[in-house]
OpenMM code with the backbone's topology and positions (N, CA, C; nanometers):
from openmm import Vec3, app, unit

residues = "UNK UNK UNK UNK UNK UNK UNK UNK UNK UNK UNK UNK UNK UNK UNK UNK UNK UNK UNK UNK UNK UNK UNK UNK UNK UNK UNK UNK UNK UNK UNK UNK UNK UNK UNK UNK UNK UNK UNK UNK UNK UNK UNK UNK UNK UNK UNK UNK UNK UNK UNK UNK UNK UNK UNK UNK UNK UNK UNK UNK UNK UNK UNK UNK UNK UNK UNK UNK UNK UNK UNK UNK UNK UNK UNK UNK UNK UNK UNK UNK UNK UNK UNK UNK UNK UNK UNK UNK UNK UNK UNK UNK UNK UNK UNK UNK UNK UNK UNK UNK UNK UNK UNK UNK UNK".split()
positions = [
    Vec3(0.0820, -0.1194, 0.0000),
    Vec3(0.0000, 0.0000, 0.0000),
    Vec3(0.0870, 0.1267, 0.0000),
    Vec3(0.2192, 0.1489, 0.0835),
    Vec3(0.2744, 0.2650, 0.0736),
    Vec3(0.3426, 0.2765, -0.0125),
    Vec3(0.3686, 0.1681, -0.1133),
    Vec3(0.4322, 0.1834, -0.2878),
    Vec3(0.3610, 0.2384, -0.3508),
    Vec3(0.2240, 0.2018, -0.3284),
    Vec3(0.1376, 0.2532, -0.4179),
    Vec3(0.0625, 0.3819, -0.3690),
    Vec3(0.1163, 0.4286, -0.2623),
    Vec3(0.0764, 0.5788, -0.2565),
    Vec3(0.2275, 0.6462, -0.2916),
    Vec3(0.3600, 0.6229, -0.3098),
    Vec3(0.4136, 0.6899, -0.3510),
    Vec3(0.4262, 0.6797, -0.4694),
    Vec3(0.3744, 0.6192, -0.5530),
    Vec3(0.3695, 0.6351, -0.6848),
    Vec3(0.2630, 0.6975, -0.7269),
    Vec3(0.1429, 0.6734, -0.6608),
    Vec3(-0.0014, 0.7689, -0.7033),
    Vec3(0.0564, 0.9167, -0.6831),
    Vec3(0.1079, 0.9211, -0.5805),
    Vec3(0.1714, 1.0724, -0.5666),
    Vec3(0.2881, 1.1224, -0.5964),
    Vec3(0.3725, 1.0795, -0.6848),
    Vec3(0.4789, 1.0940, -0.7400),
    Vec3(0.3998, 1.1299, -0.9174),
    Vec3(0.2466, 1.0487, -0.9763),
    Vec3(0.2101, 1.0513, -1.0664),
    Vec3(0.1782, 1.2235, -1.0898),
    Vec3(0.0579, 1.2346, -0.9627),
    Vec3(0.0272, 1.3484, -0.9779),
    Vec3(0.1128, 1.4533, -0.9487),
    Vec3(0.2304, 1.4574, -0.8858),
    Vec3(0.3004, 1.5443, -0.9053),
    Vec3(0.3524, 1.6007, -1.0256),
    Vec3(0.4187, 1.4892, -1.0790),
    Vec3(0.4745, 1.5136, -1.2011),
    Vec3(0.3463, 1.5698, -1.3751),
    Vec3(0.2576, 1.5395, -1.2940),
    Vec3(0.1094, 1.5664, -1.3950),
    Vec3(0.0992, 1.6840, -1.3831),
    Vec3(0.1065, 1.7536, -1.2314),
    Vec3(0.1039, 1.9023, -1.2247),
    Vec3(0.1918, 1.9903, -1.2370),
    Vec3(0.3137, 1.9038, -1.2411),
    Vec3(0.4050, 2.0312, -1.2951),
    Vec3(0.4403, 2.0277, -1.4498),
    Vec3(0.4035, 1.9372, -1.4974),
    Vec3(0.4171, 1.9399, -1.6515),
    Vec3(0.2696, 2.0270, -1.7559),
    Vec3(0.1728, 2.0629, -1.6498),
    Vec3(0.0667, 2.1539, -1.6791),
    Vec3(0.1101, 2.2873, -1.6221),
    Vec3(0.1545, 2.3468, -1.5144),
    Vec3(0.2241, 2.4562, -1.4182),
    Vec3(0.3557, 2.4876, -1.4797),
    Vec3(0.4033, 2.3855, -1.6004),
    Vec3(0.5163, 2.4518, -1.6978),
    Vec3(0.4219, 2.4832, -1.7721),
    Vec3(0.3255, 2.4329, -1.8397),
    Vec3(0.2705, 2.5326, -1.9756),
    Vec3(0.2416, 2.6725, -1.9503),
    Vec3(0.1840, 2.6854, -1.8277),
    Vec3(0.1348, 2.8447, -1.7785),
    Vec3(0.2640, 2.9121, -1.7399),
    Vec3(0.3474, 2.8754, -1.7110),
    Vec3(0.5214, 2.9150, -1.6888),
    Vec3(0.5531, 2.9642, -1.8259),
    Vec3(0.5433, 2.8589, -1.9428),
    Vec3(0.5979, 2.9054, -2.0725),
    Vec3(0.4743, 3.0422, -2.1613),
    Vec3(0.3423, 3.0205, -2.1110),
    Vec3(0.2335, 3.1439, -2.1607),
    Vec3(0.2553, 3.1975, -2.1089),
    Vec3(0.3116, 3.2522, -1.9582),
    Vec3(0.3562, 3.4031, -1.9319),
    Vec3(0.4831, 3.4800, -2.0199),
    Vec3(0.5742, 3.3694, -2.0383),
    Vec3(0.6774, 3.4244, -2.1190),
    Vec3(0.7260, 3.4297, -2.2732),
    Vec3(0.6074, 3.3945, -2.3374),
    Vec3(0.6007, 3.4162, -2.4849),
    Vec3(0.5727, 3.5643, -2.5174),
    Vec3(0.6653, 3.5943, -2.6434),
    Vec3(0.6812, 3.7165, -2.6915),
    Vec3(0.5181, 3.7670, -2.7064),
    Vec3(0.4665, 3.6631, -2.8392),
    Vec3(0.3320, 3.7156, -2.8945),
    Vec3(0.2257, 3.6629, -2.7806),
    Vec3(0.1530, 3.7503, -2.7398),
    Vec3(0.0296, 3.7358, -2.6688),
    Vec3(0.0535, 3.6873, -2.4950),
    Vec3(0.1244, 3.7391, -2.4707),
    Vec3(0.1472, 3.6565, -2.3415),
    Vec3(0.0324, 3.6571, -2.2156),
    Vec3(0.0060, 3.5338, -2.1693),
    Vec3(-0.0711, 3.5111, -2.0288),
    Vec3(-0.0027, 3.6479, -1.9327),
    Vec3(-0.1276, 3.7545, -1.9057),
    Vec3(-0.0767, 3.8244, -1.8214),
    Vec3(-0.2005, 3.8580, -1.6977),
    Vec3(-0.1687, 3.9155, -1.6213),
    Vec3(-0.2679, 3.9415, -1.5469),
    Vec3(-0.2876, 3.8471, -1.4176),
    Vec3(-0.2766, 3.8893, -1.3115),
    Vec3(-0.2752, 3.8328, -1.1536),
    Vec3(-0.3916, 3.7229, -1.1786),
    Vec3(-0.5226, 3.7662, -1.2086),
    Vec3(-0.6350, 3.6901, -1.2187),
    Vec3(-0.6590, 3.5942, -1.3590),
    Vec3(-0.5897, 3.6134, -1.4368),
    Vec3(-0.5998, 3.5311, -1.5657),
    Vec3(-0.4781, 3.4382, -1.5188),
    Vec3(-0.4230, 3.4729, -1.4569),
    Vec3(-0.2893, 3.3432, -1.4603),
    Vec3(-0.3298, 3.2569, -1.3234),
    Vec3(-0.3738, 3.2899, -1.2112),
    Vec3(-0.4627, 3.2203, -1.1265),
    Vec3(-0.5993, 3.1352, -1.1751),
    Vec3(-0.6324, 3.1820, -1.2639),
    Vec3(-0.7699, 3.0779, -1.3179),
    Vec3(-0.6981, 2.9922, -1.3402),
    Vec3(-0.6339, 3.0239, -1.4309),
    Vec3(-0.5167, 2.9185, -1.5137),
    Vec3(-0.4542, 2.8052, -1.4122),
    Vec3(-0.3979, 2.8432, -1.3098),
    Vec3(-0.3530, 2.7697, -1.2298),
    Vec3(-0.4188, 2.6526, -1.1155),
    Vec3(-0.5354, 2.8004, -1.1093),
    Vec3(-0.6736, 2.6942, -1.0328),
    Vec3(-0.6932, 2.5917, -1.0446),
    Vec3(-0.6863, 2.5726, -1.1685),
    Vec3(-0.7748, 2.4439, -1.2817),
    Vec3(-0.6801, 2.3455, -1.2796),
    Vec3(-0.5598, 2.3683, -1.2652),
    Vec3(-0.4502, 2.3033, -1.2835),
    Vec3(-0.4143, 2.1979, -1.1088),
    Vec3(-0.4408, 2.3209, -1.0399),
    Vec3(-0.4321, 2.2620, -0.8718),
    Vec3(-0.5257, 2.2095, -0.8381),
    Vec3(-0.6456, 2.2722, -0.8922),
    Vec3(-0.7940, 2.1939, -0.8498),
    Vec3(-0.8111, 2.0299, -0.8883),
    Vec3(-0.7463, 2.0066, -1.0109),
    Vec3(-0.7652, 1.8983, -1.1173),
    Vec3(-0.6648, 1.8015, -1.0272),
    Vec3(-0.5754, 1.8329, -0.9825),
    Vec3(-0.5006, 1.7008, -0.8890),
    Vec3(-0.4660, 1.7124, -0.7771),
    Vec3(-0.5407, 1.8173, -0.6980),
    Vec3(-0.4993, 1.8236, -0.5885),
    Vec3(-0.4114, 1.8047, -0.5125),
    Vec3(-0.3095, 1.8178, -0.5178),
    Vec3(-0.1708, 1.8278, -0.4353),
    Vec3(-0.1204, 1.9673, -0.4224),
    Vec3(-0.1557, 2.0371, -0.4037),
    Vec3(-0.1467, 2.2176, -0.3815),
    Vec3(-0.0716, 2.2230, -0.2808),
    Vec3(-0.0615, 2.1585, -0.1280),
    Vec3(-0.0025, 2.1664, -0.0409),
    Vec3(0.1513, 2.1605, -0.1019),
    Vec3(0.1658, 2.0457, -0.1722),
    Vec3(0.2961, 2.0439, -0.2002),
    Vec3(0.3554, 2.1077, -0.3199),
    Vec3(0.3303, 2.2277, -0.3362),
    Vec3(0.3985, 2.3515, -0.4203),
    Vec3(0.3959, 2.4485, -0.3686),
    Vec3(0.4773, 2.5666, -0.3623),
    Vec3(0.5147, 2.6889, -0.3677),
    Vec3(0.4561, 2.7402, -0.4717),
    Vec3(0.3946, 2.8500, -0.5183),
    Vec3(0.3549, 2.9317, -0.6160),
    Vec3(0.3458, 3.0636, -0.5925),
    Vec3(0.4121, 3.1432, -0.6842),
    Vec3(0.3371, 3.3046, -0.7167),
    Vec3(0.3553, 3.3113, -0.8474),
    Vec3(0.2422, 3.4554, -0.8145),
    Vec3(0.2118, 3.4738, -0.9089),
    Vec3(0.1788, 3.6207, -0.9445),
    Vec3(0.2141, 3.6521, -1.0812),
    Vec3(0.2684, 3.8190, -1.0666),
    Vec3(0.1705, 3.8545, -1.1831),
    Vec3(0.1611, 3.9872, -1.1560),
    Vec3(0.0849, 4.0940, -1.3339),
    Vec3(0.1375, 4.0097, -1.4290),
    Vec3(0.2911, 3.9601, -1.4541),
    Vec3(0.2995, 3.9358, -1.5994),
    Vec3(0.4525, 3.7815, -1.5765),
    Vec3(0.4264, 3.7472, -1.4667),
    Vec3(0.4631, 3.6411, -1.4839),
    Vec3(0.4400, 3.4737, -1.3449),
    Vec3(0.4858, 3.3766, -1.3760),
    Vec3(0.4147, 3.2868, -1.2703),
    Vec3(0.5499, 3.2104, -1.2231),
    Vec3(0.5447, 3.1329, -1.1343),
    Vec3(0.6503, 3.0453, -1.0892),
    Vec3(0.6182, 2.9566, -0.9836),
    Vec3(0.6613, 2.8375, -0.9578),
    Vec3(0.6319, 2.7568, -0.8547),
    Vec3(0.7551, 2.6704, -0.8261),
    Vec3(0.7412, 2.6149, -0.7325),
    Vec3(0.8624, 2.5253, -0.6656),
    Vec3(0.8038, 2.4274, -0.5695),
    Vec3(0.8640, 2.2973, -0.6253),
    Vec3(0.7614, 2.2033, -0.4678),
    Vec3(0.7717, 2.2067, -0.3766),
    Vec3(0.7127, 2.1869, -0.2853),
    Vec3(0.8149, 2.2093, -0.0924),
    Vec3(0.8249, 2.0359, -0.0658),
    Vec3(0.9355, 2.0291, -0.1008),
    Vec3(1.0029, 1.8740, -0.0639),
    Vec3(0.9548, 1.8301, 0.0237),
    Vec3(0.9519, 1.9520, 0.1429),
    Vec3(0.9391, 1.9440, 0.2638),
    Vec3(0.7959, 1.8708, 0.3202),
    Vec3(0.7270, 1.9084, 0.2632),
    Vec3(0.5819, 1.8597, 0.2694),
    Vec3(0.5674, 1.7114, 0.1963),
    Vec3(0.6046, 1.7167, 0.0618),
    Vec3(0.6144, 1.5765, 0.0515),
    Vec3(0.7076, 1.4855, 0.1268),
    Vec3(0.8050, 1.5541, 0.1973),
    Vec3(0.8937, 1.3765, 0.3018),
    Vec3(0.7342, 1.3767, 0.4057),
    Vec3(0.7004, 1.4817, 0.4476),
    Vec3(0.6226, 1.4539, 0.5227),
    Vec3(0.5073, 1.3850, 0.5215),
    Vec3(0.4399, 1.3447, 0.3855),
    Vec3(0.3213, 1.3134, 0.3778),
    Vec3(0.4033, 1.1568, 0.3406),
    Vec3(0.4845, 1.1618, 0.2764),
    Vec3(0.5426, 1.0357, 0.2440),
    Vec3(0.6313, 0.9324, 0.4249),
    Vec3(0.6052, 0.9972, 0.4953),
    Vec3(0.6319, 0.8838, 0.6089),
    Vec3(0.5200, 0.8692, 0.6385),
    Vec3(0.3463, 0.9364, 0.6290),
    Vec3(0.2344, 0.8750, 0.6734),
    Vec3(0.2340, 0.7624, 0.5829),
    Vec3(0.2628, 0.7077, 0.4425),
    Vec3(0.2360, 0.6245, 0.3831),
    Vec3(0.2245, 0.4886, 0.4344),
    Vec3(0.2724, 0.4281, 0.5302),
    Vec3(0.2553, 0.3147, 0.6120),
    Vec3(0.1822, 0.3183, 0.6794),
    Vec3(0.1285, 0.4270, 0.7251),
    Vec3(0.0392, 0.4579, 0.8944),
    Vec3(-0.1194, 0.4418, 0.8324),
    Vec3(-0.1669, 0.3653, 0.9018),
    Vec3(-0.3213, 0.3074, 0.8867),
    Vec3(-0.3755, 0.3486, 1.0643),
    Vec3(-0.5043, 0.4643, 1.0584),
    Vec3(-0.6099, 0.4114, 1.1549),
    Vec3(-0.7025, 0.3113, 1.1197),
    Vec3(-0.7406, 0.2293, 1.2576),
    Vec3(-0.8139, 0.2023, 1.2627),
    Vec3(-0.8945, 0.2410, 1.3497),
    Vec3(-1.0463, 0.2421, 1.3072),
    Vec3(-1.1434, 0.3172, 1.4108),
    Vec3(-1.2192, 0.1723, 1.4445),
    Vec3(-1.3123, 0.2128, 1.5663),
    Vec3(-1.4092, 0.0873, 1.5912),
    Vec3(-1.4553, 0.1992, 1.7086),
    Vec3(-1.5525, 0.1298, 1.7331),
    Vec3(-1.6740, 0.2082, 1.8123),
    Vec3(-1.6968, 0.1330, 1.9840),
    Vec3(-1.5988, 0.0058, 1.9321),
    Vec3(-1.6026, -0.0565, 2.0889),
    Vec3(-1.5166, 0.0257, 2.1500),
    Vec3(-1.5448, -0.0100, 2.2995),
    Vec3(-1.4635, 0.0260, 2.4024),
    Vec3(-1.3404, -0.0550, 2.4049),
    Vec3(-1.2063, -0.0320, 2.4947),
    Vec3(-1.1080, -0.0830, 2.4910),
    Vec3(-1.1432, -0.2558, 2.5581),
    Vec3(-1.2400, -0.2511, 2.6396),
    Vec3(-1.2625, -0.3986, 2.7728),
    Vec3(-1.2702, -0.4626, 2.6598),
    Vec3(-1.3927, -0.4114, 2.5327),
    Vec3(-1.4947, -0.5514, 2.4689),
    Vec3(-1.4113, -0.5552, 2.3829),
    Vec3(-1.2675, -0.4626, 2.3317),
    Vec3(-1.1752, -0.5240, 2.2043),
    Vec3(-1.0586, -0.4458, 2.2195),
    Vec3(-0.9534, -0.4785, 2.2517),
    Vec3(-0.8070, -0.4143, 2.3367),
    Vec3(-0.7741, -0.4065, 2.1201),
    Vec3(-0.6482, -0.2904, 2.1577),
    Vec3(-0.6172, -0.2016, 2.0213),
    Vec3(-0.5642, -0.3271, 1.9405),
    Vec3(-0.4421, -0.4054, 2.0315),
    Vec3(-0.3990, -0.5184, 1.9706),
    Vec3(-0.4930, -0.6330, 1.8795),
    Vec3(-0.6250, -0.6896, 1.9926),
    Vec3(-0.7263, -0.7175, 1.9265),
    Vec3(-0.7931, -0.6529, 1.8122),
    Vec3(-0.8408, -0.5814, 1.8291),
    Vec3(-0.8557, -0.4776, 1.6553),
    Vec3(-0.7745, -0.5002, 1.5582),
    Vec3(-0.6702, -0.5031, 1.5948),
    Vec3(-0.5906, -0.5091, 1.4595),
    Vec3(-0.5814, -0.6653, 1.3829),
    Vec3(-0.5853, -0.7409, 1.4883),
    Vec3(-0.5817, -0.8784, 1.4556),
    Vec3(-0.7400, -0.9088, 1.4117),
    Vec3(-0.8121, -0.8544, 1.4042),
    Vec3(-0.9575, -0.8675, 1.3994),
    Vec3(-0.9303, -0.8987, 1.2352),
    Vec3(-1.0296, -1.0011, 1.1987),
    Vec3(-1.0555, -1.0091, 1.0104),
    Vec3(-1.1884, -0.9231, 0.9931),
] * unit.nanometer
topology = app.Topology()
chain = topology.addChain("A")
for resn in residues:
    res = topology.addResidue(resn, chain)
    for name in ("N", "CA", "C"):
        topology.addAtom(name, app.Element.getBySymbol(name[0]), res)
């Protein structure tokens, strides 16, 4: 399971910054360039909204140009929960001790 969340999240990372370069390269084209605080935020919205991993980027964003950077930092962090499983249950500890729970099918 924690292979396969660092690869689900290694996917979408790399999904969002290869969309967060296109709006990188439309701010800085000669003809017609992406400008504007609020036109380059839609732009980006759609982009953060669509894979949600926002926590783990840095972004600004200017009148006439954009930039982002990941915060590593946030991904080591989300990447050591990858092993960590709750479990919930509604018994009390007497009628099923934590150890029991876990061994429970």
């Amino acid at each position: 399971m924690a292979a396969e969340r660092k690869k689900n999240r290694e996917e979408l990372l790399q999904a969002t910054e290869k969309e967060l370069d296109k709006i990188v390269a439309a701010t800085s084209i000669k003809a017609r360039p992406l400008k504007g605080e609020d036109n380059i935020g839609v732009r980006v919205g759609k982009v953060i909204n669509k894979f949600h991993v926002e926590k783990h980027f840095k972004i600004e964003i200017e009148e006439t140009s954009f930039s982002y950077q990941t915060n590593q930092s946030k991904i080591d962090a989300e990447a050591l929960l990858d092993a960590l499983y709750i479990i919930d249950t509604s018994l009390d500890e007497e009628t099923l001790s934590a150890t029991d729970t876990v061994k429970a099918d």
